[in-house]
C-alpha positions as CSV (number, residue, x, y, z in Angstrom):
1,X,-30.6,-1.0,-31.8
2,X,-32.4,-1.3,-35.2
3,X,-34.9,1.1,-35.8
4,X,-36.9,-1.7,-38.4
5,X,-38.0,-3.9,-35.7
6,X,-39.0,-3.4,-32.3
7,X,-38.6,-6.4,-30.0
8,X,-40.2,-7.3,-26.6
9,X,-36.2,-7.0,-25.7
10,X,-35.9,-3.8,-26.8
11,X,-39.4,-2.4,-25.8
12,X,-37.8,-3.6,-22.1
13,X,-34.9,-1.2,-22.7
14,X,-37.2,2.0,-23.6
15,X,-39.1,1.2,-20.7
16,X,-36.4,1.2,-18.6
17,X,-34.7,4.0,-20.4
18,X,-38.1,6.1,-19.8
19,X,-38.3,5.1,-15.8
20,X,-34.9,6.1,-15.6
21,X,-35.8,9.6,-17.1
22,X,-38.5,9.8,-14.8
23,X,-36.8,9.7,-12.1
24,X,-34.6,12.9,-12.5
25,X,-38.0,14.4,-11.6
26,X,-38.5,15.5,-8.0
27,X,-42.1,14.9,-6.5
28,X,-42.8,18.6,-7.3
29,X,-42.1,18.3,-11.0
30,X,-38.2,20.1,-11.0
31,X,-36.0,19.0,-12.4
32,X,-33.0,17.5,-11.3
33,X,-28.8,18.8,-12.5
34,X,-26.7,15.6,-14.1
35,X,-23.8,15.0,-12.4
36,X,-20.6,16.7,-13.9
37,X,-19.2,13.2,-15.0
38,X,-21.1,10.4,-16.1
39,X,-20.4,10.9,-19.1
40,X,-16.4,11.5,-19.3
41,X,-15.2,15.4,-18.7
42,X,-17.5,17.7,-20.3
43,X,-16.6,19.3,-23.5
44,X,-16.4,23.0,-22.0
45,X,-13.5,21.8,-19.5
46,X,-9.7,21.6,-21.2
47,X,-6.9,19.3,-20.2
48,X,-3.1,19.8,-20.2
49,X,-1.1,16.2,-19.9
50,X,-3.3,13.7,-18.5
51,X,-6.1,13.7,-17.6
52,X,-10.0,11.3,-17.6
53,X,-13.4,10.3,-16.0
54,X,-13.5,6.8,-14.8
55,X,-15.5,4.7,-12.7
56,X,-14.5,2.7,-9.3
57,X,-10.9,2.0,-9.6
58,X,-8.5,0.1,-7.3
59,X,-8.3,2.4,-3.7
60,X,-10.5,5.0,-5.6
61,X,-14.2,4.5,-4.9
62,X,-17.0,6.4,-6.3
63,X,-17.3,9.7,-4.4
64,X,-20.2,9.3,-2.1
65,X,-22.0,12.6,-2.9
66,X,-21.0,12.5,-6.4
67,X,-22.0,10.2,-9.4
68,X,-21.1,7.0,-11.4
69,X,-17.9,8.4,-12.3
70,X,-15.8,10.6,-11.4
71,X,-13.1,12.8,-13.0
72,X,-8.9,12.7,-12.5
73,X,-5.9,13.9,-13.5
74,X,-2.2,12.3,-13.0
75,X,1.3,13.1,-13.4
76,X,1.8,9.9,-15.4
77,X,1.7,11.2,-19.1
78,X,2.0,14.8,-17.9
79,X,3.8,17.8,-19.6
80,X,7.0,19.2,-18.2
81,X,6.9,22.4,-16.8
82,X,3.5,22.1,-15.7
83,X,3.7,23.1,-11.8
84,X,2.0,25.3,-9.3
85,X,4.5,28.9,-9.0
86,X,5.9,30.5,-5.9
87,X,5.3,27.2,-3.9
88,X,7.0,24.1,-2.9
89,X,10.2,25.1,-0.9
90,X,13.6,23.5,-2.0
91,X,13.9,20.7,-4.8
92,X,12.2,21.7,-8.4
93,X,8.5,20.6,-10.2
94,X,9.0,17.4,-13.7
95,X,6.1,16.0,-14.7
96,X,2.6,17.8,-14.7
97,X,-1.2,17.7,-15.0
98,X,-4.1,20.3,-15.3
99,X,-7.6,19.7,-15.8
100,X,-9.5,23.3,-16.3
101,X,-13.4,23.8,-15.6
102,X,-15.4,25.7,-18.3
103,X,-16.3,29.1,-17.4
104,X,-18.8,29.6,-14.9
105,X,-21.0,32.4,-13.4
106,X,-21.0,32.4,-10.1
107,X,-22.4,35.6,-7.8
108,X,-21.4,37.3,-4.1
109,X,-21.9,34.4,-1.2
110,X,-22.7,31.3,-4.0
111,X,-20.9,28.4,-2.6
112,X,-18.6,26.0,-4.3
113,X,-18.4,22.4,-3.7
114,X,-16.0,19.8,-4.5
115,X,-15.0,16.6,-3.2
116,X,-11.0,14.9,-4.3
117,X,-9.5,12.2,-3.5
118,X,-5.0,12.8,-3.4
119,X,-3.4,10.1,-4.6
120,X,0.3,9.3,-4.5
121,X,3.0,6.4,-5.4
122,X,6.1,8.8,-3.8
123,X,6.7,9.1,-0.2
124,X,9.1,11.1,2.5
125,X,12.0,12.6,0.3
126,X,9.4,13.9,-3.0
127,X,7.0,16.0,-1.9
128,X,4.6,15.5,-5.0
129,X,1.6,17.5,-4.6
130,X,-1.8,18.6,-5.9
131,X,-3.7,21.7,-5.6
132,X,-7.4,23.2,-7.0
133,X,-7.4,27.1,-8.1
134,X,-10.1,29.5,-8.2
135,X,-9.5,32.0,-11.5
136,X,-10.9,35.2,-12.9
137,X,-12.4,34.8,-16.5
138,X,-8.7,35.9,-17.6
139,X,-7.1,33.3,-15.4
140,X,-5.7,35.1,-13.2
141,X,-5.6,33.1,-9.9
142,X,-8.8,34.2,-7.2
143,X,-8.0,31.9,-4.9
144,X,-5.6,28.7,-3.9
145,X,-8.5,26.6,-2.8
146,X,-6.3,23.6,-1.5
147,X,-3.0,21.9,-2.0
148,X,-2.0,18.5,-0.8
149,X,1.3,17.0,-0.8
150,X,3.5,13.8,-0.4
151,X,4.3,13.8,3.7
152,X,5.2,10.7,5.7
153,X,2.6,11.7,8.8
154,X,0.5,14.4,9.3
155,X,-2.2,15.9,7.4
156,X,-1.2,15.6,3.5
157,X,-3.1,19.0,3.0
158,X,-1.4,21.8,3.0
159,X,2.1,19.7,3.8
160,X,4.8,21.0,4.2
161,X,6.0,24.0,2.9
162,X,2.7,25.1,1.2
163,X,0.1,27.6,2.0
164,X,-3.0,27.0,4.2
165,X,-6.4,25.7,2.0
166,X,-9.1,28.5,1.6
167,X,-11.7,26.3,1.5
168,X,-13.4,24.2,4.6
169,X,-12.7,20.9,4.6
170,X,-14.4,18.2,6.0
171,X,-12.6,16.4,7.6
172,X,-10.5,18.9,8.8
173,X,-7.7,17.1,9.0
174,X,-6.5,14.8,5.9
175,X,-4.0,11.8,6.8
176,X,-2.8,9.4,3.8
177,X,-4.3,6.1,4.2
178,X,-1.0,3.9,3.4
179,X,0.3,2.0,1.3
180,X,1.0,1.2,-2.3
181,X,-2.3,2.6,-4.0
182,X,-3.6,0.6,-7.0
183,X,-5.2,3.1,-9.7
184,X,-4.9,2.4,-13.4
185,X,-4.3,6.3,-13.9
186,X,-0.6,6.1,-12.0
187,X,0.3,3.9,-15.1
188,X,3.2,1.8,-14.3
189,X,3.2,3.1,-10.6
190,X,-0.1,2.0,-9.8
191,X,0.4,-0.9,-7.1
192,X,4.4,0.6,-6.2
193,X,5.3,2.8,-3.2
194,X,8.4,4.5,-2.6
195,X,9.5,5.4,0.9
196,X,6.9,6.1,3.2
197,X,4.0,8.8,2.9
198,X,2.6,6.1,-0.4
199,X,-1.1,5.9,-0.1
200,X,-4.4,8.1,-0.7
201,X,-7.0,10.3,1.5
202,X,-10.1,9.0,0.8
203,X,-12.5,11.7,-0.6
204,X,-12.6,14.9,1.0
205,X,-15.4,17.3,0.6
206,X,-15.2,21.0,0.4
207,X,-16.3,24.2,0.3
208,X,-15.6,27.8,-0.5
209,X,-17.9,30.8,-0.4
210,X,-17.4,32.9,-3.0
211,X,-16.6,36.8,-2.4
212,X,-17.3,38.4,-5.4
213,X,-19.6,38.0,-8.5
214,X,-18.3,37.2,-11.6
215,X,-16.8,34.8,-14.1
216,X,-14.7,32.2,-13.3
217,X,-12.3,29.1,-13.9
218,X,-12.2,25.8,-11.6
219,X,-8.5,24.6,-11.9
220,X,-7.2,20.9,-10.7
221,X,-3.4,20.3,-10.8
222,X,-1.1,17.7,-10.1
223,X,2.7,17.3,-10.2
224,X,5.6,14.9,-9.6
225,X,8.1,17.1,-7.7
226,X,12.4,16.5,-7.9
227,X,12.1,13.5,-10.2
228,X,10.2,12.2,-12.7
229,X,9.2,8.8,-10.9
230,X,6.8,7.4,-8.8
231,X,3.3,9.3,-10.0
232,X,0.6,11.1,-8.2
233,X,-2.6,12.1,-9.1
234,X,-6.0,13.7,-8.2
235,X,-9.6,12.5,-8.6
236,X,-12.3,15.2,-8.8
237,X,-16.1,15.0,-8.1
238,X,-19.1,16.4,-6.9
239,X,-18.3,20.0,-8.3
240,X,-21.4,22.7,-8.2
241,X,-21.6,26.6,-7.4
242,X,-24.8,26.9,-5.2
243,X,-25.3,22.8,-5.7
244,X,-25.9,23.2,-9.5
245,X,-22.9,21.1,-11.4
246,X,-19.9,23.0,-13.1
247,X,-19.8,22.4,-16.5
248,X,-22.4,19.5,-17.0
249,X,-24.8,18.9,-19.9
250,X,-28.0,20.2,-18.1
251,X,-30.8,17.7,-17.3
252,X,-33.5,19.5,-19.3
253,X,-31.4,19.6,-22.4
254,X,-30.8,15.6,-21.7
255,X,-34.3,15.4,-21.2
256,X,-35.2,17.0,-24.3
257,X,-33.2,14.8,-26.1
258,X,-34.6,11.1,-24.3
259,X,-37.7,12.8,-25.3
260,X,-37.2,13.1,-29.2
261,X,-36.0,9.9,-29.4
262,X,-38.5,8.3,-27.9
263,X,-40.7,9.9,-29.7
264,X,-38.6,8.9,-33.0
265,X,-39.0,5.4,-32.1
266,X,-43.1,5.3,-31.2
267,X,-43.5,7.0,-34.6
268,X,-41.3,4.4,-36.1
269,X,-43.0,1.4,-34.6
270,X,-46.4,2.8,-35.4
271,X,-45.3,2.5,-39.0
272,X,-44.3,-0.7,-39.4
């Protein structure tokens, strides 16, 4: 939008622009956290292979507690090599994923909340699977918060022949809606199914009480297990320590920044 002229058109869009502001503002005055994605994957969390923020996508809503977008990570375009060790039983991890949350405080009792959605192309015979990590601030592993994996019945987290999740999941129980899932991030396996166990879980909330204060990493993994076919992936949403988001651009600072532009713009339009 030029800055020379301000049209009724564009007048509209400031209003709007300032309403929308407004209401990040609770009836008390606070003000409100941004949700962690809306605006891609913040700058403070680092990918390995592939990984993105995207809206509403084939079987993968929006996250109902979480916001217009939502972030994933996939096994198509992934690193080899890139695997979760010591688990997984026979057969061998290809292709890999990780999407790694900035560094966050977080203190004795703070809960942490996240909500995924498992997503797999591979069925019975390639037990694919996912997981979420807790680290220190040297990234050594806290906690295995959850893994999910490729099983033709049953709850697809753990699966079989990984650990038990340390967080609470609700549901408690997480069976694979079937069929061949369409989601642009499988690439070319978006819309194929191999075998059955093909499908996705819906989104899954969680949470995890944390035992010690500190600093820490949020870590989301995916990987294609015995062959290099067939993709799976993760979406990720809705992540906060005591309900405040991991890694987001802070409303105030967002705020702060609406503000000086509108006031840019009044000071321009007086001008002219």
């Amino acid at each position: 939008m030029s800055l020379n002229k301000l049209t009724p058109k564009n007048e509209i869009k400031i209003a709007q622009f300032t309403v929308a502001a407004s209401l990040l503002l609770t009836a008390s005055g606070a003000v409100q956290a941004a949700p962690v994605f809306d605006i891609g994957i913040p700058a403070s969390w680092s990918c390995q292979g592939s990984c993105g923020a995207s809206g509403a996508d084939g079987v993968v809503a929006l996250a109902p507690n979480g916001g217009s977008n939502y972030a994933w990570v996939s096994s198509s375009g992934g690193v080899v090599g890139l695997s979760l060790a010591g688990v997984g039983g026979s057969g061998s991890p290809q292709n890999g994923s990780v999407l790694r949350s900035g560094i966050f405080n977080a203190s004795v009792d703070d809960v942490l909340r996240f909500s995924f959605n498992y997503i797999t192309s591979d069925g019975a015979g390639y037990g694919d699977c996912a997981w979420a990590r807790l680290l220190d601030s040297s990234a050594n592993q806290v906690a295995l918060l959850f893994t999910a994996r490729t099983t033709p019945n049953g709850s697809v987290v753990p699966g079989f022949s990984m650990p038990a999740p340390s967080v609470t999941l609700d549901p408690l129980t997480v069976p694979i809606i079937s069929g061949a899932p369409v989601w642009s991030p499988l690439g070319s396996s978006s819309g194929t199914c191999f075998n059955a166990g093909c499908g996705y879980t819906g989104w899954v909330n969680t949470s995890f009480s944390i035992a010690s204060t500190g600093s820490y990493f949020l870590e989301f993994g995916v990987v294609n297990w015995s062959d290099n076919n067939f993709q799976p992936g993760l979406a990720i949403d809705a992540v906060t320590i005591n309900g405040t988001p991991v890694g987001a651009v802070s409303v105030p600072f967002t705020l702060l920044l609406l503000s000086s532009g509108l006031l840019m713009l009044r000071r321009r339009r007086n001008l002219l």
